[in-house]
Rosetta silent file (secondary structure, phi, psi, omega in degrees, C-alpha in Angstrom):
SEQUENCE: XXXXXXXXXXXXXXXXXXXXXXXXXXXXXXXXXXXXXXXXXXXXXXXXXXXXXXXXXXXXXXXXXXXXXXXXXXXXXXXXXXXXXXXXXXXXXXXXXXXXXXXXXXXXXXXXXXXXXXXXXXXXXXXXXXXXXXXXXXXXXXXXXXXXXXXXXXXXXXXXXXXXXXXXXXXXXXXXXXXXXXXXXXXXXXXXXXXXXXXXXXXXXXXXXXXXXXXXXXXXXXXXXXXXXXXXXXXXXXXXXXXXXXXXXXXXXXXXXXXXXXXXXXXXXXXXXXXXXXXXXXXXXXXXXXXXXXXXXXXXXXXXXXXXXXX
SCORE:     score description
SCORE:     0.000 S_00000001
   1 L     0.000  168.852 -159.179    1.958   -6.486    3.616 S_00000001
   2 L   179.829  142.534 -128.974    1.560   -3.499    1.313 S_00000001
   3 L  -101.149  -28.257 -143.111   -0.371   -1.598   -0.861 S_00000001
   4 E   -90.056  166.476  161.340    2.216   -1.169   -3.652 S_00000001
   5 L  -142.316  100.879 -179.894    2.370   -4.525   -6.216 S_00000001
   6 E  -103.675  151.205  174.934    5.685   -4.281   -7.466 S_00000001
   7 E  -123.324  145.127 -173.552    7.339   -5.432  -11.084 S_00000001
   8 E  -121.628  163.393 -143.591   10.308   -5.625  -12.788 S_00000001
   9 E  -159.338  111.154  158.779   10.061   -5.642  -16.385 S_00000001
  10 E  -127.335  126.414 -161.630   13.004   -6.729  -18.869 S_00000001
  11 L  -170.275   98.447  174.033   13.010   -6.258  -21.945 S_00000001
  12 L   -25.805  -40.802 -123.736   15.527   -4.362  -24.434 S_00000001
  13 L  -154.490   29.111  166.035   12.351   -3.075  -26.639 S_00000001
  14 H   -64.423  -35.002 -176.975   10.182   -1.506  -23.814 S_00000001
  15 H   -55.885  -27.769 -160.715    9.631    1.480  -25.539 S_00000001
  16 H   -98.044    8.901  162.842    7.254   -0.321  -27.882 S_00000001
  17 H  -123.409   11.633  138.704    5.204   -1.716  -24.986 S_00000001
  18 L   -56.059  -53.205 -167.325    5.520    2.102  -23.521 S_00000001
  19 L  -100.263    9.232 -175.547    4.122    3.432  -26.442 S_00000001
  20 L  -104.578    6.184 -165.454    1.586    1.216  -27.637 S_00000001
  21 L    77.190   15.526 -176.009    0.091    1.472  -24.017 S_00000001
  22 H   -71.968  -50.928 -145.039    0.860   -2.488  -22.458 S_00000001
  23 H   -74.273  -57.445 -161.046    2.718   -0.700  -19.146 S_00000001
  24 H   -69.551  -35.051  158.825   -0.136    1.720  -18.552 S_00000001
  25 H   -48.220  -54.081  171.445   -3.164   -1.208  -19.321 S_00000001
  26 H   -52.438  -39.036  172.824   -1.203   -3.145  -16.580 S_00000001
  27 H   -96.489   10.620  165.889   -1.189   -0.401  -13.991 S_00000001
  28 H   -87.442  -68.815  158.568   -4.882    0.593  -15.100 S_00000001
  29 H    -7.702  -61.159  179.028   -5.071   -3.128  -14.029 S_00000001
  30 H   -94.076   -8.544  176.121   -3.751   -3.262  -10.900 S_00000001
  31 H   -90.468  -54.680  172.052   -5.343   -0.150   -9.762 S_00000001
  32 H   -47.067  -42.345 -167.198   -8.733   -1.636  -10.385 S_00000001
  33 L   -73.305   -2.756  178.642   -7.566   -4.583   -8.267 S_00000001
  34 L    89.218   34.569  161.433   -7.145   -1.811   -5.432 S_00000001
  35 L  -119.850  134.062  163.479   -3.186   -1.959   -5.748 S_00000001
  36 E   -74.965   86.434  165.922   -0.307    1.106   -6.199 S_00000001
  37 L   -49.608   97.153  144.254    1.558   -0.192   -9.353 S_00000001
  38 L   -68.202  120.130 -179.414    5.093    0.313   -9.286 S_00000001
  39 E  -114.265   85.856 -166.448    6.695   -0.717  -12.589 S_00000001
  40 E   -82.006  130.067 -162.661   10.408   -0.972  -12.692 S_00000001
  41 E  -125.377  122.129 -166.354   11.109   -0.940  -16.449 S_00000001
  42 E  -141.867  108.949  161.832   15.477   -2.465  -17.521 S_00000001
  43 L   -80.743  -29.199 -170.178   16.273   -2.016  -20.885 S_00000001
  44 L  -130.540  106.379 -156.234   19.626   -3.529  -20.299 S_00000001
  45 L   -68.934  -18.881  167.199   19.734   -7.152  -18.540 S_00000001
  46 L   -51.207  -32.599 -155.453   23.132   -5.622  -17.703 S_00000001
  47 L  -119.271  -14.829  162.558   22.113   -3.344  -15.073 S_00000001
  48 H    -9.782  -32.905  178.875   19.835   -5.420  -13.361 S_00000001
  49 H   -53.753  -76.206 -177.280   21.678   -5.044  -10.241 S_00000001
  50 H   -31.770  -11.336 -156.559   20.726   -1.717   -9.869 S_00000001
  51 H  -137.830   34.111 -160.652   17.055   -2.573   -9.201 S_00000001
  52 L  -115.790   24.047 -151.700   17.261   -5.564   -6.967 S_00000001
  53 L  -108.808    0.215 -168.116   16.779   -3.287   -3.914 S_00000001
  54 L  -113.927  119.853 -167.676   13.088   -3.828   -4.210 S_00000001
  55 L   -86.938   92.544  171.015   11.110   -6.857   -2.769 S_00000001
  56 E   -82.561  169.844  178.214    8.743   -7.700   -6.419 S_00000001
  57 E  -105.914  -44.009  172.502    5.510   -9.677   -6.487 S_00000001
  58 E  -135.890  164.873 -176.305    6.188  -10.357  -10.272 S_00000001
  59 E  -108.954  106.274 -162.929    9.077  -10.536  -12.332 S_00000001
  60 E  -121.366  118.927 -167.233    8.194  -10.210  -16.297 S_00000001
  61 E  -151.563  144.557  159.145   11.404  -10.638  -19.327 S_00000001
  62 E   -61.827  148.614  178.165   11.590  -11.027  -22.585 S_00000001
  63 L  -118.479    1.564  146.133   13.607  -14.223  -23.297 S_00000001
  64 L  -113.038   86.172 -154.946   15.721  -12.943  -26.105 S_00000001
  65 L   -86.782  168.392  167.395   17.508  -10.615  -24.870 S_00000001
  66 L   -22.900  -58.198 -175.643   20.916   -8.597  -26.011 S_00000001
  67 L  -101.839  -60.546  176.587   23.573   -9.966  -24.121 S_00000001
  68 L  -112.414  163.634 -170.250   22.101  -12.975  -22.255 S_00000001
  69 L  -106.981 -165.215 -144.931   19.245  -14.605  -23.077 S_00000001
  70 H   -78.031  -52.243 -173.787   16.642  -14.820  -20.539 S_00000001
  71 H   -55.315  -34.423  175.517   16.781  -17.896  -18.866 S_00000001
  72 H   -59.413  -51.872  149.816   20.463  -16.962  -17.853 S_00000001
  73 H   -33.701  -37.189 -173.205   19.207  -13.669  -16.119 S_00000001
  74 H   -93.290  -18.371 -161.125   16.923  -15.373  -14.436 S_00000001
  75 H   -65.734  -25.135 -158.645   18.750  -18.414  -13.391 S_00000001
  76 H   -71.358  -39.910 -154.497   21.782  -16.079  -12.095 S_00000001
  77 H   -85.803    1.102 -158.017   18.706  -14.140  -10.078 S_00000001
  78 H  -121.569  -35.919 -159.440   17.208  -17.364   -8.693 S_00000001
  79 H   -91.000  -64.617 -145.294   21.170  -19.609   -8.043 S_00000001
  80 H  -108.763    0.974  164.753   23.151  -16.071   -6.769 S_00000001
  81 L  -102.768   -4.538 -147.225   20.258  -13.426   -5.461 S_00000001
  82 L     2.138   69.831  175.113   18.294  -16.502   -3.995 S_00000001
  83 L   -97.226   98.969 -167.720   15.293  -14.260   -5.530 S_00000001
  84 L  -100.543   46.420  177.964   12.105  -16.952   -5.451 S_00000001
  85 L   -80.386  157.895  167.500    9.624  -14.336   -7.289 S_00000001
  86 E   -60.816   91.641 -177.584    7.027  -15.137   -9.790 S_00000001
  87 E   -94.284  127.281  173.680    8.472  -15.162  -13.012 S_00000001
  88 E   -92.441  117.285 -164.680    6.830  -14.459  -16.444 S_00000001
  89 E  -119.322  138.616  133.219    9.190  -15.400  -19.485 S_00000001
  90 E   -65.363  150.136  165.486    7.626  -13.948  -23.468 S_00000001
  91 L  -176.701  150.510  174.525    8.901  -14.965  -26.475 S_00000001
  92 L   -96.841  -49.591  165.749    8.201  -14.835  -30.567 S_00000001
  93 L   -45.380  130.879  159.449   10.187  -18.080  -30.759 S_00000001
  94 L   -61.217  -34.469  148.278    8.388  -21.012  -30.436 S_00000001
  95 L   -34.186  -40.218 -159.139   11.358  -23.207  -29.720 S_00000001
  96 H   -61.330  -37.140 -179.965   13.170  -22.036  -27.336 S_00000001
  97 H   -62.477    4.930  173.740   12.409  -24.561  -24.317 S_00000001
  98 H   -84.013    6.375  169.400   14.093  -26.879  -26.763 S_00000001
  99 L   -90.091  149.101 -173.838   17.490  -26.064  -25.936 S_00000001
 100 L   -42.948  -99.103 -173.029   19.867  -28.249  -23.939 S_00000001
 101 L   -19.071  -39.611  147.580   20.679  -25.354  -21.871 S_00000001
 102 H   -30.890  -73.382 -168.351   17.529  -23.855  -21.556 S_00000001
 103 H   -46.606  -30.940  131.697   16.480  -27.030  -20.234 S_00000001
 104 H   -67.224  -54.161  141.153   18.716  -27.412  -17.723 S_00000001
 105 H    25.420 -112.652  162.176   18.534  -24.355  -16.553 S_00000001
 106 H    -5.111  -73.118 -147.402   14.902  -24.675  -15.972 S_00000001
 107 H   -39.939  -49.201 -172.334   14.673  -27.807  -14.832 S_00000001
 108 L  -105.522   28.292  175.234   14.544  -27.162  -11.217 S_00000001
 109 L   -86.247  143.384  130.164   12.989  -23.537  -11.406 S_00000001
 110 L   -96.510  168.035 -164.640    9.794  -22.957   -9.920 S_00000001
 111 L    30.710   50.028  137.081    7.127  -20.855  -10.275 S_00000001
 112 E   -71.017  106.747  178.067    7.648  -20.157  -14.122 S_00000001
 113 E  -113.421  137.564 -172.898    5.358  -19.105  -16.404 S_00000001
 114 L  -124.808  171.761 -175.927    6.159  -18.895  -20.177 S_00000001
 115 L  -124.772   94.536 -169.716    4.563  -17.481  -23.384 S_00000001
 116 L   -78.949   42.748  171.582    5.548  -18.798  -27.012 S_00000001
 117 L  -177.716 -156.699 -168.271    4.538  -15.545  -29.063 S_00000001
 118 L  -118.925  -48.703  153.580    3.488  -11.854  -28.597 S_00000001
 119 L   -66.030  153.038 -128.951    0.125  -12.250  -29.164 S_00000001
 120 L    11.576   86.252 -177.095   -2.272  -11.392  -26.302 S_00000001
 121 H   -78.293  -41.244 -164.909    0.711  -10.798  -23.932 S_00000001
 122 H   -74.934  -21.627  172.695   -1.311   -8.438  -21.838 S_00000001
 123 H   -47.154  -69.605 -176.859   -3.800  -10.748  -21.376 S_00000001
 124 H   -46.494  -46.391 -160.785   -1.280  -13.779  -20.506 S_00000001
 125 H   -59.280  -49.559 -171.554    0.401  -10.925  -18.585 S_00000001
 126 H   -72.961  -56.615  168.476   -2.988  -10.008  -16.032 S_00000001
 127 H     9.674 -101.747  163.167   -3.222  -14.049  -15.780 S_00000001
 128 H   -34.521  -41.569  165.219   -0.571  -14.303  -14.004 S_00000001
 129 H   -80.271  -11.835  159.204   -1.147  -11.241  -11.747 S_00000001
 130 H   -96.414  -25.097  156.148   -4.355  -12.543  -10.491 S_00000001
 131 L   -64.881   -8.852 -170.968   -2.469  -15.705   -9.194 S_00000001
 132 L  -117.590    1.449  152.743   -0.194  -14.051   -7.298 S_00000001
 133 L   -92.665   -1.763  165.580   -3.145  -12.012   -5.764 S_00000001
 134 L   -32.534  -58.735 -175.144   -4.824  -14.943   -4.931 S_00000001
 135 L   -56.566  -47.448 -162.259   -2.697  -15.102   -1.973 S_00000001
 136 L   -92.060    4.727  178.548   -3.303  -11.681   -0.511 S_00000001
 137 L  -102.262   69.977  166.153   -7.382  -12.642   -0.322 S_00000001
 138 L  -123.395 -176.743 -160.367   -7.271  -14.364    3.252 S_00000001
 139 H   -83.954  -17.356  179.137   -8.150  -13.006    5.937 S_00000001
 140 H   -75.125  -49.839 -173.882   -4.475  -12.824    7.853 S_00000001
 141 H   -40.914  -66.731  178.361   -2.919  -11.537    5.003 S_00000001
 142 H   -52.916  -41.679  170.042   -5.596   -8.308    4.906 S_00000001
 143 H   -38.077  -65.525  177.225   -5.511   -8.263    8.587 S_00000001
 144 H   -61.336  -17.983 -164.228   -1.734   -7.360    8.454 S_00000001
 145 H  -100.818  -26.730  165.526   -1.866   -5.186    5.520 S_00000001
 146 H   -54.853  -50.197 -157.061   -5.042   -3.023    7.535 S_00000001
 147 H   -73.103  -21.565 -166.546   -3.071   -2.718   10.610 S_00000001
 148 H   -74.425  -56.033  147.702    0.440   -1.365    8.674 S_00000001
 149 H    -5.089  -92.610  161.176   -1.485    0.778    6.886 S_00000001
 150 H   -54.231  -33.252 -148.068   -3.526    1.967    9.429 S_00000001
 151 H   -90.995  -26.170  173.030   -0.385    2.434   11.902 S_00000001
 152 H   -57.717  -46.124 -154.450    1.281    4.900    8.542 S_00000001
 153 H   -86.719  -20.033  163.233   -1.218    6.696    8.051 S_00000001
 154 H   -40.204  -57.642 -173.520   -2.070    7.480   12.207 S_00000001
 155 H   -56.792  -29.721 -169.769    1.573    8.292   12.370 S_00000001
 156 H   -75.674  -58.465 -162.267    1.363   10.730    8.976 S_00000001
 157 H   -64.562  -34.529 -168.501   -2.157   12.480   10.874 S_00000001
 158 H   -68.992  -49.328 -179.612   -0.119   12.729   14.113 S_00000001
 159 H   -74.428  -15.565  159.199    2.841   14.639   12.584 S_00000001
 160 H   -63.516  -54.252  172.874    0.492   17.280   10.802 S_00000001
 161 H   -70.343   -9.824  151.367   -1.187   17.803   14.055 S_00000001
 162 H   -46.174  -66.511  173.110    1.781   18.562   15.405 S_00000001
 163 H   -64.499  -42.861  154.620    2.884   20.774   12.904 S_00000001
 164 H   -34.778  -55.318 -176.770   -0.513   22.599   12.986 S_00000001
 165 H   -96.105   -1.863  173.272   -0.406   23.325   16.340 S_00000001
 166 H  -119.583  -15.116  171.758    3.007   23.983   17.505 S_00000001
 167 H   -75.123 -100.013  146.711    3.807   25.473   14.081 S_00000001
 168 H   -18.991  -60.926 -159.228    1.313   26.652   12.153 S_00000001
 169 L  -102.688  -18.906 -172.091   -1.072   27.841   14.436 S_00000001
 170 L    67.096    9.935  178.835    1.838   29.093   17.065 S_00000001
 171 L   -42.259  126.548  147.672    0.039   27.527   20.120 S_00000001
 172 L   -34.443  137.024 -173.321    1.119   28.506   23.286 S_00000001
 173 H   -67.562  -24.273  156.582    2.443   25.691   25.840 S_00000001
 174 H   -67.155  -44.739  162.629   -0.987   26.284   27.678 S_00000001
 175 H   -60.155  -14.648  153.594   -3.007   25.648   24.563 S_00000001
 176 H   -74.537  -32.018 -118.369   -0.961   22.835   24.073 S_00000001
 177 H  -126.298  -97.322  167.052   -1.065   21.789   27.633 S_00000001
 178 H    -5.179  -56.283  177.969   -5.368   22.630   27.227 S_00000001
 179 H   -60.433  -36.114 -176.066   -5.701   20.441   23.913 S_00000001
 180 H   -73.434  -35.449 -169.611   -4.387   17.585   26.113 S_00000001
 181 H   -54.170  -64.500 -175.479   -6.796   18.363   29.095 S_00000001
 182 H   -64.635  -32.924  164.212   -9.773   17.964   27.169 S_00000001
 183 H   -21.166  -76.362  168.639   -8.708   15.016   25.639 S_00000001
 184 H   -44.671  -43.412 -179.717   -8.955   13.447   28.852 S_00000001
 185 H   -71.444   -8.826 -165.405  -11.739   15.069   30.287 S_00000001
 186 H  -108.668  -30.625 -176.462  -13.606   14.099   26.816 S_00000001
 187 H  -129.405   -6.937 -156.868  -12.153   10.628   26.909 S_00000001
 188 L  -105.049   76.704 -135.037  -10.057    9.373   29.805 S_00000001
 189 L  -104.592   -2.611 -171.644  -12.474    7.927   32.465 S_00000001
 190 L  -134.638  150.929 -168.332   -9.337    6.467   34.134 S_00000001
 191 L     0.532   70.677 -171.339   -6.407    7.993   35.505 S_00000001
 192 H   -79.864  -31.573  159.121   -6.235   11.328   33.815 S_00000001
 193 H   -27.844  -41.390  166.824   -4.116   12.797   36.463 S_00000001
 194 H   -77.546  -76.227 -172.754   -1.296   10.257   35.218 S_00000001
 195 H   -28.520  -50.052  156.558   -2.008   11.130   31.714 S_00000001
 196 H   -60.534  -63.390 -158.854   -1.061   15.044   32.379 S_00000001
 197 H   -52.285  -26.896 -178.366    1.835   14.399   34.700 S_00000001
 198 H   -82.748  -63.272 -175.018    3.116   11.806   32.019 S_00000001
 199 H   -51.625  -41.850  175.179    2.367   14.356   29.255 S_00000001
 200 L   -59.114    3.124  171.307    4.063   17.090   31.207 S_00000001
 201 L  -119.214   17.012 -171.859    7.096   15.533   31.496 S_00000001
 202 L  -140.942  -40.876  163.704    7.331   14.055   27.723 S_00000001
 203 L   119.666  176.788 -179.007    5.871   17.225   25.936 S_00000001
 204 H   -56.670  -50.190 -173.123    3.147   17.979   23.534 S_00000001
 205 H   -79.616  -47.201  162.647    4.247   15.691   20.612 S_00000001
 206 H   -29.059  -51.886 -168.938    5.329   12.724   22.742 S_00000001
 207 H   -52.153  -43.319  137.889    2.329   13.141   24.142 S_00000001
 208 H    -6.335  -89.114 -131.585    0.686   12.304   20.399 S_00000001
 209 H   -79.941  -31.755 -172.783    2.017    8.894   19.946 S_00000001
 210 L  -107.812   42.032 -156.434   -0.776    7.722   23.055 S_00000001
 211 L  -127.542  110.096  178.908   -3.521    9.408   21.817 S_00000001
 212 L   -45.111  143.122 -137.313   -6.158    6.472   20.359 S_00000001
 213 L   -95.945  -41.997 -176.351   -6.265    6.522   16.312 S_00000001
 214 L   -90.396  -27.202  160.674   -9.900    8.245   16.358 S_00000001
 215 H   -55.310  -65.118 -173.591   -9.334   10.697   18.879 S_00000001
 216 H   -47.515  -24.274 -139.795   -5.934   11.964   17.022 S_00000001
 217 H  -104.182  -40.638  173.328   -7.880   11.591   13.939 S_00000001
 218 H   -55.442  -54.808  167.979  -10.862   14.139   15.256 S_00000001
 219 H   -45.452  -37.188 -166.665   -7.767   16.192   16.724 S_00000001
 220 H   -93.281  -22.996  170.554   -5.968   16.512   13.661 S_00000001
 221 H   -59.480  -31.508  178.887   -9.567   17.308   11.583 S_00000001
 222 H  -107.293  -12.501  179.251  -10.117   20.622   14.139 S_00000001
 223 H   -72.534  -65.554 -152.682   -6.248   21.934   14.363 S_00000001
 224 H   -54.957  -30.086  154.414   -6.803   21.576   10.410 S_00000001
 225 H   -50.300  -47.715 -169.123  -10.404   23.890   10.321 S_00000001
 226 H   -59.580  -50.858 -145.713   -8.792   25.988   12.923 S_00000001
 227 H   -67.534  -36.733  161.748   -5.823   26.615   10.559 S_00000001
 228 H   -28.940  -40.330 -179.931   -8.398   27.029    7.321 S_00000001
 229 H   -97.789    7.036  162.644  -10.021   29.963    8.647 S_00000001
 230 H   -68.199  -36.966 -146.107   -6.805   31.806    8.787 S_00000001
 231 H  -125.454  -13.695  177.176   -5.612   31.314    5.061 S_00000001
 232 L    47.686   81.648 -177.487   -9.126   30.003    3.545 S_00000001
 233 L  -103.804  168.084  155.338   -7.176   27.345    0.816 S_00000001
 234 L  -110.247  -38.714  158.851   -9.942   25.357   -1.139 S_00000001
 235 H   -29.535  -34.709 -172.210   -7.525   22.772   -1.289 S_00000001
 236 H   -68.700  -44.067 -166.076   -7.996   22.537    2.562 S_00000001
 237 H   -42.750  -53.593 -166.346  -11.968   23.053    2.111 S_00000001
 238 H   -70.138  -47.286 -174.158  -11.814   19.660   -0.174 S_00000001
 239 H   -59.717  -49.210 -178.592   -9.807   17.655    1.611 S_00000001
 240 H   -37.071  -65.106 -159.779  -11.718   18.100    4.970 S_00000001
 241 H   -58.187  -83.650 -159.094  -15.343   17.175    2.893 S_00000001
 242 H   -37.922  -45.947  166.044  -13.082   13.719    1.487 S_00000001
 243 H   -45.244  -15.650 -170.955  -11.898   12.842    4.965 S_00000001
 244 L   -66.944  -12.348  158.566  -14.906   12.767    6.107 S_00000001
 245 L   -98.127  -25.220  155.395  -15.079    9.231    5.660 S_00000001
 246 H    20.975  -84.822  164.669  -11.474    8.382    7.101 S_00000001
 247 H   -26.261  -68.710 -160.812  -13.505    6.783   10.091 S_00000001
 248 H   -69.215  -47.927 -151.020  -15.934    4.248    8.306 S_00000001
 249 H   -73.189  -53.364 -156.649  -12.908    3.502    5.229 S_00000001
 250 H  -117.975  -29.920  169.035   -9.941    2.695    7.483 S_00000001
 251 H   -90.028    1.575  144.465  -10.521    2.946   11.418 S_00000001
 252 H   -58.118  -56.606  179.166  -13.558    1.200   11.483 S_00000001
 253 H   -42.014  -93.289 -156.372  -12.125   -1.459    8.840 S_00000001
 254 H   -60.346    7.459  155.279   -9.386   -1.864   11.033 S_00000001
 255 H   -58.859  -69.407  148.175  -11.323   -2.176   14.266 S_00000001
 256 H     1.321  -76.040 -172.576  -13.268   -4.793   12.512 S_00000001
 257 L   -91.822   15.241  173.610  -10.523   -7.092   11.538 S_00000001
 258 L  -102.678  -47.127  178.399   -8.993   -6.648   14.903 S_00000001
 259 L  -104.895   38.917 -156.339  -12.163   -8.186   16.781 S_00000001
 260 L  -148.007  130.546  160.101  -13.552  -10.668   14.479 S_00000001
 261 E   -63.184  146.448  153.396  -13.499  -14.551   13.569 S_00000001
 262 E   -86.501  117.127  148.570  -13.233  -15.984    9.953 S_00000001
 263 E  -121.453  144.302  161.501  -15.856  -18.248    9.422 S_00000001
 264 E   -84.778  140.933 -168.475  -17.350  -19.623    6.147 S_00000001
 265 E  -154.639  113.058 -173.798  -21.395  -19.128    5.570 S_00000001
 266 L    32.021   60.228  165.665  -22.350  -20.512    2.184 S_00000001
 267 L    85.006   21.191 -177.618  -19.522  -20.319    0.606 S_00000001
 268 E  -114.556  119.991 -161.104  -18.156  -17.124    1.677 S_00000001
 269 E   -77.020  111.888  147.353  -15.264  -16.103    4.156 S_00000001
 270 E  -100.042  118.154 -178.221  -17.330  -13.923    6.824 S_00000001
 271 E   -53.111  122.240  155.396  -16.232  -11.861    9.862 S_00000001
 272 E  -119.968 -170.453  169.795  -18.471  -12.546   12.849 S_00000001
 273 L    90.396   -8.094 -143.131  -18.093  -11.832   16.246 S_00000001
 274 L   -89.916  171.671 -178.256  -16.676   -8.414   14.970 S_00000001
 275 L   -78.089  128.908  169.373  -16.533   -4.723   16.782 S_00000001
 276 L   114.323 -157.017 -148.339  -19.606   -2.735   15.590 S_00000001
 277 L   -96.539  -83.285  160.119  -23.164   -4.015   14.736 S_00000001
 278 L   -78.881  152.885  171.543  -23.552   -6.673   11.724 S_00000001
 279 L   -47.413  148.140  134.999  -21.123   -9.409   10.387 S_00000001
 280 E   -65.098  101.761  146.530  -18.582   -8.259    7.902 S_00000001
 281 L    -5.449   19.865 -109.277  -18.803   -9.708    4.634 S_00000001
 282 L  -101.609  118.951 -167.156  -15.370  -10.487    3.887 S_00000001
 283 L  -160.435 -159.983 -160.640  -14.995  -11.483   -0.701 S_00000001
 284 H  -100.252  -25.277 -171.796  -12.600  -10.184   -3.245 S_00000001
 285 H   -85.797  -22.416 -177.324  -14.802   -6.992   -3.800 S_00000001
 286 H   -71.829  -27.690  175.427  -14.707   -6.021    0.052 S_00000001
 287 H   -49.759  -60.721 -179.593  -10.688   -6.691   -0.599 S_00000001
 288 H   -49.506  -47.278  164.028  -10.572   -4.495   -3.291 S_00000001
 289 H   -35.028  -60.453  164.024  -12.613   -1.847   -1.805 S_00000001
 290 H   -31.959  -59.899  170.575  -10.705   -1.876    1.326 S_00000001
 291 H   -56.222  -79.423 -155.995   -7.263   -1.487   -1.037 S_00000001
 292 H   -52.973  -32.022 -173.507   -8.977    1.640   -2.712 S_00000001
 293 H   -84.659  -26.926  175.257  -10.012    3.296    0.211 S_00000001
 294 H  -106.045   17.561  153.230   -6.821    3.223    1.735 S_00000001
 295 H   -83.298  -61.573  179.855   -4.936    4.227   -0.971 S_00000001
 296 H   -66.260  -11.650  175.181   -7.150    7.243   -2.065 S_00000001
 297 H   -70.428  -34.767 -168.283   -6.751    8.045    2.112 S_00000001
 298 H   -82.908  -82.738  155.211   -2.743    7.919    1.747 S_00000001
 299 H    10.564  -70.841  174.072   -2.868   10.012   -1.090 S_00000001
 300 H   -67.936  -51.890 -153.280   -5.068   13.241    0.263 S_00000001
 301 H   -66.137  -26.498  178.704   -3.116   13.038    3.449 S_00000001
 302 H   -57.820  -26.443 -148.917    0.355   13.271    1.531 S_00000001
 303 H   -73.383  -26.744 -164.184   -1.038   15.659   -0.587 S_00000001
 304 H   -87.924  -16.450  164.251   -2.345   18.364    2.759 S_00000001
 305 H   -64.181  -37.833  179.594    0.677   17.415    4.320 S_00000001
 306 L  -105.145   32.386 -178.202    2.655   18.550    1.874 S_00000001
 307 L   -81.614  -78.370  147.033    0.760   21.113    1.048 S_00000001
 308 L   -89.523   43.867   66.318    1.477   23.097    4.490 S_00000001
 309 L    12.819  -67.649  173.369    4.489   21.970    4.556 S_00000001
 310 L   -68.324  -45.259  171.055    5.182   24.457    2.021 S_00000001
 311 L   -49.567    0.000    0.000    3.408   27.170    3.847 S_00000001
């Protein structure tokens, strides 16, 4: 599962649904639904190839196209890619399923949706993209897409504190060797003795990778203060105050959805049972939410990663 909702988009004549604004209304769309649009845009049903390297959620073509006409693109993408995506076929002809050829073709396509005319395409267009999102509001589906998520962006906070502190900051192998102690001593109520002697044989960053997603996340929040009050960035300043929810948007979430039943209560899919106080609520706006927050999380951290990075 994944954040991103990707599309491929064919159509000879794109520029005019570039410049009239249809591409960016779709990925103002899909951002409201709490999805990263990617929008692969093929001018030339020729090259098609080139773009097949990408697992889409929808497929969207014009069906009179240049070379080949539409149904031929797709059938070649459905008979010799065995590519089963959600396809959206357009058209100003009215007609067209009336050819023999079409029609075979077709016949034994699934999950085809068609359009006879141009007006309200974007419309026709979102349609279709809320069925195929339909799908991602259960409760496994979100489950899997928290924990994937969740396990990027720990690993992205682990390699900053890394770089902060063995880098950045120049720590000494006792201040490395110190940052680990209290760990334990702050959290490790069981064999911390193993925990050094295992870090001291694996090193500081190994050492990282076994460090629980809110501890690491508190670790990498004080390397990044320490490092602030060297170079005083206001980039740094802001990102700290936005992180500050990190905890409640995604390592709570995914606590949540780790220890909790789906049950329905009056007509509603609710967590109960879950880690933390009251049931979770579980509807299309906690989906969405959920989506946004760990998007706009993914985001800041790329941005301070690559931020010092550069430094």
């Amino acid at each position: 599962m994944r954040l991103e909702y990707n599309i491929l988009w064919i159509d000879n004549n794109l520029d005019d649904y570039v410049g009239n604004g249809s591409v960016e209304s779709i990925n103002e769309f899909l951002r409201e639904k709490g999805f990263n649009p990617q929008i692969q845009l093929v001018y030339d049903e020729g090259e098609i190839d080139k773009y097949l390297n990408v697992e889409y959620d929808l497929i969207i073509s014009d069906f009179n196209l240049n070379k080949e006409n539409g149904d031929v693109v797709i059938y070649k993408l459905r008979a010799e890619k065995d590519i089963s995506t959600e396809i959206f076929f357009y058209s100003a002809r009215t007609n067209f399923m009336e050819d023999e050829g079409v029609k075979e073709k077709m016949a034994f396509m699934e999950r085809i949706n068609f359009h006879f005319s141009r007006d309200n395409l974007m419309e026709k267009i979102e349609n279709v993209i809320e069925l195929t999102l339909k799908k991602l509001l259960n409760i496994n589906a979100t489950r899997g897409l928290i924990t994937a998520e969740t396990s990027d962006l720990d690993a992205i906070i682990e390699d900053i504190t890394i770089n902060l502190q063995a880098n950045l900051l120049k720590k000494s192998q006792e201040d490395l060797d110190k940052l680990i102690a209290d760990y334990i001593d702050d959290f490790l109520a069981k064999s911390p003795q193993r925990f050094m002697a295992k870090h001291q044989e694996i090193g500081f960053a190994n050492s990282m990778k076994f460090i629980e997603a809110n501890r690491k996340w508190k670790m990498f929040r004080a390397s990044l203060k320490e490092y602030n009050k060297k170079i005083q960035n206001p980039a740094i300043t802001e990102f700290l105050q936005q992180n500050k929810t990190y905890f409640n948007d995604v390592i709570d979430i995914r606590n949540k959805f780790a220890h909790a039943r789906a049950e329905e209560k009056d007509g509603k899919l609710v967590l109960l049972g879950q880690y933390g106080k009251e049931d979770f609520e579980f509807d299309e706006a906690a989906c969405i939410s959920i989506r946004r927050n760990l998007i706009m999380h993914r985001e800041n951290i790329e941005s301070i990663k690559e931020l010092i990075t550069k430094t």
